[in-house]
Backbone bond lengths (Angstrom), bond angles and torsions (degrees), N, CA, C in turn:
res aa  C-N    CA-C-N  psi(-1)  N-CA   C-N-CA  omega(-1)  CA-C   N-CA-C  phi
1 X - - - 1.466 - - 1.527 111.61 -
2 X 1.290 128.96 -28.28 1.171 148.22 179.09 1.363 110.65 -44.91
3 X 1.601 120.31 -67.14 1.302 121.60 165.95 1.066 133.59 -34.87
4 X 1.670 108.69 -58.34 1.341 114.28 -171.27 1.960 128.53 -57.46
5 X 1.962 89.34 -13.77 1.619 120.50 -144.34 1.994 80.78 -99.31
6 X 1.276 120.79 -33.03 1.120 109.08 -163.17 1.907 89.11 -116.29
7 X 0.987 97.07 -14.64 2.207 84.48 152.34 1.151 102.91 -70.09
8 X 1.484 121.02 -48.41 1.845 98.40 -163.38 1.766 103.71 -86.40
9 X 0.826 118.29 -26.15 1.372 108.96 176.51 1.927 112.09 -61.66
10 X 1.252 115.39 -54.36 1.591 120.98 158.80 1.377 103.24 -19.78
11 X 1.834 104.47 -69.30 2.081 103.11 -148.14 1.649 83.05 -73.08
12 X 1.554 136.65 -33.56 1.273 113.60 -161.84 2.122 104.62 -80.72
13 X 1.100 114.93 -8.46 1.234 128.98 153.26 1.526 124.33 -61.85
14 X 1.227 116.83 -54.85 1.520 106.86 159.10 1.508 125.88 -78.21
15 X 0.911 113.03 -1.41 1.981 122.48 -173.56 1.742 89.72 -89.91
16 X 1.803 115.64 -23.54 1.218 100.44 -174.28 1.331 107.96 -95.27
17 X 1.259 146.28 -51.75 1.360 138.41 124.74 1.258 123.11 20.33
18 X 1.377 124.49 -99.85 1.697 124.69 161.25 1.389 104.05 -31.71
19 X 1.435 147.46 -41.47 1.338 125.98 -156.01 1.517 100.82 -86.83
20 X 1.532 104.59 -35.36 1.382 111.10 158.20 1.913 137.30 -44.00
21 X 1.551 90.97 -62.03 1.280 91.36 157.91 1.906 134.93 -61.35
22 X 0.788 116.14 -28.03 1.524 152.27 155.86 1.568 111.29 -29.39
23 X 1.472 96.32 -74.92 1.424 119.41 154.26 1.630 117.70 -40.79
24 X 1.263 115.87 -72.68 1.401 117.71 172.43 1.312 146.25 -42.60
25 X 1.797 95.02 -35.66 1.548 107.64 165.46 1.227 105.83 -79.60
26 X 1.349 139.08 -29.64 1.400 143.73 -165.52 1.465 96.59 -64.37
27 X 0.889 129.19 -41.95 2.178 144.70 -155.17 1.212 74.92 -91.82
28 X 1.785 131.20 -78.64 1.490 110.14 -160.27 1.797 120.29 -53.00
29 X 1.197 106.12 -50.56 1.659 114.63 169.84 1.475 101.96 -10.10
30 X 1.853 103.66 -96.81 1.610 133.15 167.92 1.438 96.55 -11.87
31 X 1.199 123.06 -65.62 1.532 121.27 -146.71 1.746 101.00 -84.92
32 X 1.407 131.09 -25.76 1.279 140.49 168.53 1.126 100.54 -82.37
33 X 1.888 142.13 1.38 1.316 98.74 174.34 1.836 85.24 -130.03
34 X 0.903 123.17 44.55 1.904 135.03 164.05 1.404 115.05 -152.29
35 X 1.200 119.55 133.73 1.842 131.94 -175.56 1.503 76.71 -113.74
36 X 1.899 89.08 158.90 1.373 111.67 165.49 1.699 90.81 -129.49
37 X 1.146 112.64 172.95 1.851 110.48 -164.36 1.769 87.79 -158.16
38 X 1.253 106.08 148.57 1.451 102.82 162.41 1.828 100.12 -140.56
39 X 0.976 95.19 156.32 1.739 114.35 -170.75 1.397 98.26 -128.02
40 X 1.631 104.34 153.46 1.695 124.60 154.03 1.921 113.33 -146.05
41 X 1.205 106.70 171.76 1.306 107.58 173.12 1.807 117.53 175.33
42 X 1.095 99.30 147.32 1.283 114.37 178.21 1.664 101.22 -110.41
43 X 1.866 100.26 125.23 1.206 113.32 130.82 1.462 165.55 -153.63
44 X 1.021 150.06 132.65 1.242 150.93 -141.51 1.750 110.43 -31.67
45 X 1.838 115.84 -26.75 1.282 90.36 -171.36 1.711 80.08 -160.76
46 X 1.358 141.98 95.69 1.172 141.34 178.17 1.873 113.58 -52.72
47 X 0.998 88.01 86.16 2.030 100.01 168.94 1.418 113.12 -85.63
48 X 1.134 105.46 133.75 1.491 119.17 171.85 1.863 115.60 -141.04
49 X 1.380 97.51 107.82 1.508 111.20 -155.48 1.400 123.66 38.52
50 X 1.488 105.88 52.77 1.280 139.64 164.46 1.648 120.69 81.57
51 X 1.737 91.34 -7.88 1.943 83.30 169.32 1.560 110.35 -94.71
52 X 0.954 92.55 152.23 2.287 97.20 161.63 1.001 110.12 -71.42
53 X 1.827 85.96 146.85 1.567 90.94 -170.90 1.963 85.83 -118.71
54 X 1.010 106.04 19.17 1.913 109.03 -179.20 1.471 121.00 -132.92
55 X 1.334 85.65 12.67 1.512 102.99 175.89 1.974 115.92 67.23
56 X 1.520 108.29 43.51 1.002 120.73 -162.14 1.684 130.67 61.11
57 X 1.666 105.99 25.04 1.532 108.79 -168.81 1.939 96.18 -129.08
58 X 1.585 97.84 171.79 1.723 103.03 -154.07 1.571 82.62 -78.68
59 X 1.496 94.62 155.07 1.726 120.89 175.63 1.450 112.43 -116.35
60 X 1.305 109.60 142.13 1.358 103.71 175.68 1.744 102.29 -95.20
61 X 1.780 130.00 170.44 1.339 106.31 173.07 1.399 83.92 -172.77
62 X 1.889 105.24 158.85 1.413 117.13 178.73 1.454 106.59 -171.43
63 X 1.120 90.99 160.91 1.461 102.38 176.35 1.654 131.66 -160.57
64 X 1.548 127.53 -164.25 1.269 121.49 -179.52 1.478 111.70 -141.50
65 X 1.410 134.58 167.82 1.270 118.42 -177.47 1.340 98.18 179.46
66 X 1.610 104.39 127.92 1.456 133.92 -154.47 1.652 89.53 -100.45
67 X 1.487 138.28 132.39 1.400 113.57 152.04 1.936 95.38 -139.76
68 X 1.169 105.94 144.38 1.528 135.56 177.04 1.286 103.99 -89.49
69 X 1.613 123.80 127.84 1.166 128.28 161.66 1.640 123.40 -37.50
70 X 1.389 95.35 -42.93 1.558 91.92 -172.55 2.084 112.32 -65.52
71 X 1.360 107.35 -16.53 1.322 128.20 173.60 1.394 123.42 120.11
72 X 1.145 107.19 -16.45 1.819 107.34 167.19 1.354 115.55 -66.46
73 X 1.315 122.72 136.62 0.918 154.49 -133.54 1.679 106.28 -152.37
74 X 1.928 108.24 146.09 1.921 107.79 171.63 1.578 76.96 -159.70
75 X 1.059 98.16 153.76 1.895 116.44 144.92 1.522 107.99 -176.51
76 X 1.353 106.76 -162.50 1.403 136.50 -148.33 1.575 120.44 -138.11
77 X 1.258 116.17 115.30 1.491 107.39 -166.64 1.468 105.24 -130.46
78 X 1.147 114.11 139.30 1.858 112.51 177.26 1.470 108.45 -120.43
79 X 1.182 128.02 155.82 1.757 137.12 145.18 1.198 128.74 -144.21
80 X 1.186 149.03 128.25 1.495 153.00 159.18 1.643 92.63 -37.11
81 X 1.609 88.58 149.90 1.567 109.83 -172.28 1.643 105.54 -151.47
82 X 1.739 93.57 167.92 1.646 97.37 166.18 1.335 107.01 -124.52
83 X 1.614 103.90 -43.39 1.368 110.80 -165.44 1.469 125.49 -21.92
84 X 1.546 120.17 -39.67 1.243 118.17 -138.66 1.816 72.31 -101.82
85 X 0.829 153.28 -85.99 1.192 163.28 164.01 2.092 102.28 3.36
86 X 1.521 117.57 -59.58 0.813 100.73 153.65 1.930 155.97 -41.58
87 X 1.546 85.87 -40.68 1.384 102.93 176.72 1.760 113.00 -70.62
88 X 1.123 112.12 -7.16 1.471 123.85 170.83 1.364 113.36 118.30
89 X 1.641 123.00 12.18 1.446 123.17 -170.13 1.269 117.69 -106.81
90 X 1.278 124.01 -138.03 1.616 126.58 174.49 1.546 122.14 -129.50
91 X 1.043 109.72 153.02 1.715 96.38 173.60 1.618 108.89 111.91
92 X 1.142 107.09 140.55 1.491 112.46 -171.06 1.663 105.29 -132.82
93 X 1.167 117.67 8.41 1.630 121.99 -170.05 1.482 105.46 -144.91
94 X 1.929 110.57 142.43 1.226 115.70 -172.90 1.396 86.93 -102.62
95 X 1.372 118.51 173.38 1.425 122.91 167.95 1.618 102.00 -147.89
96 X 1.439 135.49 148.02 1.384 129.35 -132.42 1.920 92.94 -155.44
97 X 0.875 118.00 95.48 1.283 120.03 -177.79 1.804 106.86 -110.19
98 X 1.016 116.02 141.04 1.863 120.83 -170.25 1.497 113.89 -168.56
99 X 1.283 124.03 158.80 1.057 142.29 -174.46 1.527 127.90 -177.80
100 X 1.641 117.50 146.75 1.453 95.58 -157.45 1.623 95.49 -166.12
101 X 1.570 111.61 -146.87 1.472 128.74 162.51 1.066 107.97 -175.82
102 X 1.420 104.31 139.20 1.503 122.55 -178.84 1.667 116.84 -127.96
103 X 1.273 114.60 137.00 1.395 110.08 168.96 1.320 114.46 -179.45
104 X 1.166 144.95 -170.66 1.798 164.22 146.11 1.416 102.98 -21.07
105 X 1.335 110.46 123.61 1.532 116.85 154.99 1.644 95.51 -105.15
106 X 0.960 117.28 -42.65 1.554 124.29 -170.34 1.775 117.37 -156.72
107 X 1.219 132.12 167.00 1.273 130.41 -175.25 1.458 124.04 -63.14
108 X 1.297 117.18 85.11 1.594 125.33 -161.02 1.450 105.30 115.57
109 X 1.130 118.69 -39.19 1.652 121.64 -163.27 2.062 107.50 -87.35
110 X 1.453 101.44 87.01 1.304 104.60 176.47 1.420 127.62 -93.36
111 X 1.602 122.57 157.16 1.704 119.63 -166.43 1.720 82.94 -123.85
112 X 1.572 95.22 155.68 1.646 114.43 150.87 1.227 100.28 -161.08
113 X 1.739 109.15 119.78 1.367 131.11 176.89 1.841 115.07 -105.47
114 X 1.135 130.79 126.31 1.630 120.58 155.87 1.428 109.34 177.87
115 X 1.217 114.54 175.71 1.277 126.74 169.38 1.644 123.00 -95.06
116 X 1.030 127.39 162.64 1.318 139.72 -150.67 1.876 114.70 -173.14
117 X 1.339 105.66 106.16 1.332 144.38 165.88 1.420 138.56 -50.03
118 X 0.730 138.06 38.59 1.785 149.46 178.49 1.435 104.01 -37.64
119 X 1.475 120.56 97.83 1.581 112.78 175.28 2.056 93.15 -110.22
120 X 1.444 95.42 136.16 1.527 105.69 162.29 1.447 97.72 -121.62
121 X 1.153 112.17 98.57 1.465 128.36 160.36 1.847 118.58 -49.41
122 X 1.791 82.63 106.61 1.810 77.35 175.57 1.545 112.45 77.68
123 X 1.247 106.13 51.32 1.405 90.89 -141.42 2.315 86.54 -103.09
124 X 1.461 115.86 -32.81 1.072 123.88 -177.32 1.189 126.11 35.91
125 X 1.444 106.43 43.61 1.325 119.63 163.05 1.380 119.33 -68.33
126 X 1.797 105.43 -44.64 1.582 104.84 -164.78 1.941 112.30 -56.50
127 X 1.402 110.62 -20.50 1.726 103.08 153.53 1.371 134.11 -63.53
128 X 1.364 122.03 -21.03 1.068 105.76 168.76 1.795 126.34 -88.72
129 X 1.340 117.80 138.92 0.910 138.89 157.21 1.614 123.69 -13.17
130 X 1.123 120.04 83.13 1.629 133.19 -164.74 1.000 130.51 91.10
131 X 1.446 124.11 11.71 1.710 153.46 171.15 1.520 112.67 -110.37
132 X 1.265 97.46 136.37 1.742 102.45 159.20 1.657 105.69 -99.83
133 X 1.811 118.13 -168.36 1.176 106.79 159.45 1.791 129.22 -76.64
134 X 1.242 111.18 141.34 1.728 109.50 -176.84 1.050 131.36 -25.41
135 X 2.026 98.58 -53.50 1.358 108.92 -157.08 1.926 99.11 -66.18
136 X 1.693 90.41 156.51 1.468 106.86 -144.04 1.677 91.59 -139.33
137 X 1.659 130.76 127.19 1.373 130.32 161.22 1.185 112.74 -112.23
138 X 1.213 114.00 119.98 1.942 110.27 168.88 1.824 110.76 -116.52
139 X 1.221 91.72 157.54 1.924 98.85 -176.97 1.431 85.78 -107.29
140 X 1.781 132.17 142.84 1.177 136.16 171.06 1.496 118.08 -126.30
141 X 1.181 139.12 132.34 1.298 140.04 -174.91 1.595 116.05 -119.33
142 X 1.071 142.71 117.73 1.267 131.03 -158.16 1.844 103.21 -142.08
143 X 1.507 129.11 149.04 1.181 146.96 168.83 1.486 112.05 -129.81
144 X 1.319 101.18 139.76 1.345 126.89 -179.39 1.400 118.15 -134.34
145 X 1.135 111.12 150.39 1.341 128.58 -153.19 1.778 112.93 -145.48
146 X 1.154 133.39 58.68 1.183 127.73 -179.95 1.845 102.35 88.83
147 X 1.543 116.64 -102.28 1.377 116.61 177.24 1.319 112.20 -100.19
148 X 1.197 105.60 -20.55 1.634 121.93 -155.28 1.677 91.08 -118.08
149 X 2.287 101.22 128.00 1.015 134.29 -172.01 1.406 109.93 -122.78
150 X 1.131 137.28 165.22 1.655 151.98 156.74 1.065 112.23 -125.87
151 X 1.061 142.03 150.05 1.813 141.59 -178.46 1.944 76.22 -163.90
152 X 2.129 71.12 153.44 1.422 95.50 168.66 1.637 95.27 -134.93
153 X 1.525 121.01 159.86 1.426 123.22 156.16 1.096 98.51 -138.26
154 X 1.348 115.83 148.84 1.724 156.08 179.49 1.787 101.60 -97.75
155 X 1.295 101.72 120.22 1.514 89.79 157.08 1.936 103.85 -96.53
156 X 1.295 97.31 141.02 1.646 96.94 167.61 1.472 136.80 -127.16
157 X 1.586 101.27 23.94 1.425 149.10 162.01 1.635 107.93 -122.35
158 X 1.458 109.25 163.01 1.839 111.98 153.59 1.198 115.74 -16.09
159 X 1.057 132.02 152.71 1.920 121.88 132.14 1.307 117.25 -93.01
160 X 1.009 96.99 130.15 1.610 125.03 172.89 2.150 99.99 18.85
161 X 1.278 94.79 63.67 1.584 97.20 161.13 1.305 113.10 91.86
162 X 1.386 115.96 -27.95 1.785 111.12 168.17 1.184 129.94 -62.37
163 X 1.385 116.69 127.62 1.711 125.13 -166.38 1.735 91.02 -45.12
164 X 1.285 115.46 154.11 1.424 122.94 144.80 1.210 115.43 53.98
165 X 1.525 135.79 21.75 1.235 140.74 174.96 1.098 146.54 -84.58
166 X 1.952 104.57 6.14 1.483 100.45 178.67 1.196 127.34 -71.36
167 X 1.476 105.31 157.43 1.897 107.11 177.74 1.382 72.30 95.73
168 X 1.024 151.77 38.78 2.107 137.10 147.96 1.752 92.76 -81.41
169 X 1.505 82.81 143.90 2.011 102.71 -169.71 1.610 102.79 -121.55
170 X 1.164 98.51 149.48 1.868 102.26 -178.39 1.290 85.50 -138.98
171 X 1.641 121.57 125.86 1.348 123.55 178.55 2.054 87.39 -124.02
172 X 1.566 105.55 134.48 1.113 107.65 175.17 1.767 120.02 -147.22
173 X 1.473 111.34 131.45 1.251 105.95 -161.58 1.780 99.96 -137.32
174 X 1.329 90.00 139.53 1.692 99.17 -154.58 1.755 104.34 -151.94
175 X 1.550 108.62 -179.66 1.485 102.27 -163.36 1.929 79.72 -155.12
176 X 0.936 108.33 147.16 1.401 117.56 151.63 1.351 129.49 -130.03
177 X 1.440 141.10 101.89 1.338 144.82 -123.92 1.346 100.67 -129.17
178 X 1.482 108.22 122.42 1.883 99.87 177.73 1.558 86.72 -91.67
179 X 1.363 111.88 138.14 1.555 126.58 173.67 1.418 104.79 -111.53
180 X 1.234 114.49 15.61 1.795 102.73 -172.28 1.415 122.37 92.97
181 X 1.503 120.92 144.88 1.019 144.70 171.56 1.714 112.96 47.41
182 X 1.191 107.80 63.34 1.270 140.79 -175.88 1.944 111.56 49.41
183 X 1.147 85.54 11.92 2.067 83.56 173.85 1.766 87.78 -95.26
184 X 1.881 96.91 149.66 1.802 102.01 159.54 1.987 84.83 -138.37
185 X 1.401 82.48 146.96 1.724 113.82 179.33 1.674 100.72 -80.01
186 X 1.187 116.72 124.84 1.378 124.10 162.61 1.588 123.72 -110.51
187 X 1.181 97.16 135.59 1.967 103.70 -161.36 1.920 87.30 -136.42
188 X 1.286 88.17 129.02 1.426 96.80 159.50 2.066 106.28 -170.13
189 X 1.497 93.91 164.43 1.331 110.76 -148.47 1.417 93.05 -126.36
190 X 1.685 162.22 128.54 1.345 124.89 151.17 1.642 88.10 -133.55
191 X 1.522 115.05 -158.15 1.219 145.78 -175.02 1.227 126.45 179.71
192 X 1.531 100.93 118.70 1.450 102.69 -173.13 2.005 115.44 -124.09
193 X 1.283 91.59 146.86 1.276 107.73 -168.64 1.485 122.98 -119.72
194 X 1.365 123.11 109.23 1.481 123.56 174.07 0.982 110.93 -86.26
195 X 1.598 100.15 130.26 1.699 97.32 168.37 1.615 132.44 -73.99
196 X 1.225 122.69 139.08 1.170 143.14 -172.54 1.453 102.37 62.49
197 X 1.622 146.47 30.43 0.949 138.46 -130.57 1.797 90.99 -171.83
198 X 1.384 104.54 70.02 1.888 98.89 -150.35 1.391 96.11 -89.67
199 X 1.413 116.07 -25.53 1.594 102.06 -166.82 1.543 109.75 -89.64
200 X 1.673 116.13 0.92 1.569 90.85 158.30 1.766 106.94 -109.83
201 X 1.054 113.00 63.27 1.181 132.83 160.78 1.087 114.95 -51.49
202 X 1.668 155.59 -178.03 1.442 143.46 122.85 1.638 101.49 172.24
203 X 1.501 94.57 -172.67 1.294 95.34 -149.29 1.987 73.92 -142.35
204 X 1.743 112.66 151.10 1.229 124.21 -161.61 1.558 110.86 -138.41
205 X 0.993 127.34 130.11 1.179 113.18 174.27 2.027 116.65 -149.91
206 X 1.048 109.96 154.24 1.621 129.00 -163.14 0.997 114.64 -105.30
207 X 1.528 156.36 129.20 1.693 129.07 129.21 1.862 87.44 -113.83
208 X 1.471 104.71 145.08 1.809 113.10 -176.00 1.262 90.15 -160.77
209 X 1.734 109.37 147.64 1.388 132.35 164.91 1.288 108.08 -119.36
210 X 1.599 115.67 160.63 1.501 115.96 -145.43 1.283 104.65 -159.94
211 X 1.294 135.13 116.64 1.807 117.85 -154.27 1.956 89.56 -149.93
212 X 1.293 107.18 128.71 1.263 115.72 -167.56 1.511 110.08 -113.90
213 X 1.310 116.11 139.03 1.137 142.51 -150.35 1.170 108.35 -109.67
214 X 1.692 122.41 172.22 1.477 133.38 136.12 1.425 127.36 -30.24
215 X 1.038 78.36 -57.75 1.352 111.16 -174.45 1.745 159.06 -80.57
216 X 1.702 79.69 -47.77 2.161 114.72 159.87 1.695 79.59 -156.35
217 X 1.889 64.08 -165.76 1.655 90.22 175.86 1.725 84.54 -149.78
218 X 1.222 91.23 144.13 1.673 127.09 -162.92 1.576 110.36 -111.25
219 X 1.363 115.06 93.72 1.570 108.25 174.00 1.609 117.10 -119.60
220 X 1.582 104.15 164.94 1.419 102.87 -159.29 1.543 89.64 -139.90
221 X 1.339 123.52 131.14 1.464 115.63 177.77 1.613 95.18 -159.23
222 X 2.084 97.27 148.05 1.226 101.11 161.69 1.210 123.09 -117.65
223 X 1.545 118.67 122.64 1.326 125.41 170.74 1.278 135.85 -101.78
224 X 1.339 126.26 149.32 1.642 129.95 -175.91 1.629 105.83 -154.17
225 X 1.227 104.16 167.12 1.500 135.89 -170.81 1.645 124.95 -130.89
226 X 0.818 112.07 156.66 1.788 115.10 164.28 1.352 103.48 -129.99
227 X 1.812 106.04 44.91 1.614 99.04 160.04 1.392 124.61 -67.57
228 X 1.139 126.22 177.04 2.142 108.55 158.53 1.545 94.08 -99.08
229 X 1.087 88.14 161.03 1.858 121.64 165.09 1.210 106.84 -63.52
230 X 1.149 135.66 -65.39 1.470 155.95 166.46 1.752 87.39 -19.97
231 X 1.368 112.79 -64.32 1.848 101.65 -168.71 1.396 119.23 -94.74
232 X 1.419 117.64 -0.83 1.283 122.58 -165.79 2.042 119.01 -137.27
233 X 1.728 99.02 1.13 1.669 99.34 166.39 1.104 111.08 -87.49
234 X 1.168 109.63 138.17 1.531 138.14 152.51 1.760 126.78 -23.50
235 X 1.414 110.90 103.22 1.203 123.33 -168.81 1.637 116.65 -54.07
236 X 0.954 104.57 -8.67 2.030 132.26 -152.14 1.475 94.91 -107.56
237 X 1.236 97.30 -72.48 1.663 101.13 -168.54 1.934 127.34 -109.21
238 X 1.523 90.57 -3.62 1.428 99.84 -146.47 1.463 143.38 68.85
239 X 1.016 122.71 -11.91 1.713 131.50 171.93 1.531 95.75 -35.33
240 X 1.513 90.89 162.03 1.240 97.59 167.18 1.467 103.90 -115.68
241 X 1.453 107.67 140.20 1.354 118.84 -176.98 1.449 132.60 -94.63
242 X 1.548 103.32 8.21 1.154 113.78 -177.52 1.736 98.27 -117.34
243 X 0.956 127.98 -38.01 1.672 117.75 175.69 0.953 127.76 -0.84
244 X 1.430 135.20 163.58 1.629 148.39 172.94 1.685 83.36 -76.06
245 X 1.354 112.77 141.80 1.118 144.87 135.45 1.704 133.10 -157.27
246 X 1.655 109.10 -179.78 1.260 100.13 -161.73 1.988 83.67 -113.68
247 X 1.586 101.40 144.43 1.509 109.14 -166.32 1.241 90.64 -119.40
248 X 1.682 118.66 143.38 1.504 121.77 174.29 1.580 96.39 -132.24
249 X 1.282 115.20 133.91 1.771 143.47 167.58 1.113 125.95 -110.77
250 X 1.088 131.71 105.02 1.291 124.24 149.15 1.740 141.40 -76.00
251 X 0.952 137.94 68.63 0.911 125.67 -148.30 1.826 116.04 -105.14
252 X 1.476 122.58 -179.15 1.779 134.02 -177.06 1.219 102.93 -137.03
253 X 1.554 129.01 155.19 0.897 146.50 152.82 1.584 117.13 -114.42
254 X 1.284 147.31 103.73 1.196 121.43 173.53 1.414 113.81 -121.84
């Protein structure tokens, strides 16, 4: 009986093994076919479709980002702020929640679909008097084409604090150009529209160079608007927050 007792104990010894190993390649697989990445960066004046969001002063910012071979994609993005604080509320930090999928429609012809989360923590705007609350959801759809992309976003909440604004659209069309010797030229064009909310209307635009390092990557871009002042100075100081200026980043990926 002995034999038979330590044959089956053996094969149920290797059945545990293989299920083991089994196991192991399965975890390595998963883990060889998704990166996680984390980023930081400094810059001189945090723009977001060309207005400040720091009241023309440097931002610190970082983030994380999950991506799946198959192309879905989530992460997490932060920055120091004023805006919301200016407008009469609370809170000094954005927080950036998103998720999506990206990939091939055809050879050259690329998609990125998802939604994306704007949390202003604490933000107690919706008390003041001609504000709702900040936090802000948009659905975004975007095509690419070699360097050159189009994206649209949907808000499907407020935007960012304007009474009555859902259905606000950000249409944006841009190129990113390797010109050689590790600099690429960035060009982009957008326009954004609040709903029922006409006079902060405007239209945004970019040219920036961007040259990557050991170390960071170092970009330099000038941006401007044809927002008004009237919808876009600074409650604090008056500046205008939409102006031409020149923005400097430093930023990491690791």
């Amino acid at each position: 009986m002995k034999a038979p007792i330590q044959a089956l104990a053996a094969i149920l010894a290797l059945a545990g093994c293989a299920a083991q190993a089994q196991a192991t390649e399965a975890i390595q697989d998963a883990a060889a076919a998704s990166t996680v990445s984390w980023n930081a960066a400094v810059t001189s004046d945090y723009r977001y479709r060309a207005i400040s969001q720091t009241r023309l002063r440097p931002a610190l910012q970082g983030g994380v980002d999950y991506v799946h071979a198959s192309g879905w994609y989530a992460g997490a993005w932060a920055s120091t702020i004023k805006w919301v604080e200016d407008a009469g509320g609370d809170g000094d930090v954005e927080i950036d929640v998103y998720g999506g999928k990206r990939g091939e429609l055809s050879a050259g012809l690329s998609y990125d679909v998802g939604v994306l989360r704007y949390f202003y923590p604490d933000n107690g705007m919706g008390r003041l008097p001609g504000w709702v609350n900040a936090h802000t959801t948009e659905v975004y759809a975007q095509l690419g084409y070699g360097p050159a992309y189009l994206k649209y976003s949907h808000a499907t909440t407020n935007l960012f604090g304007f009474v009555d604004s859902e259905n606000s659209g950000y249409l944006d069309v841009g190129a990113n150009l390797d010109v050689g010797n590790g600099f690429t030229l960035q060009l982009h064009a957008g326009r954004q529209e609040v709903k029922n909310n006409p006079a902060s209307d405007y239209t945004d635009w970019k040219i920036g160079v961007s040259r990557s390092f050991d170390w960071a990557t170092v970009s330099a871009a000038w941006i401007g608007t044809n927002a008004r002042k009237s919808a876009y100075a600074s409650p604090v100081n008056g500046k205008f927050t939409g102006r031409d200026a020149l923005q400097l980043t430093v930023s990491r990926t690791f």
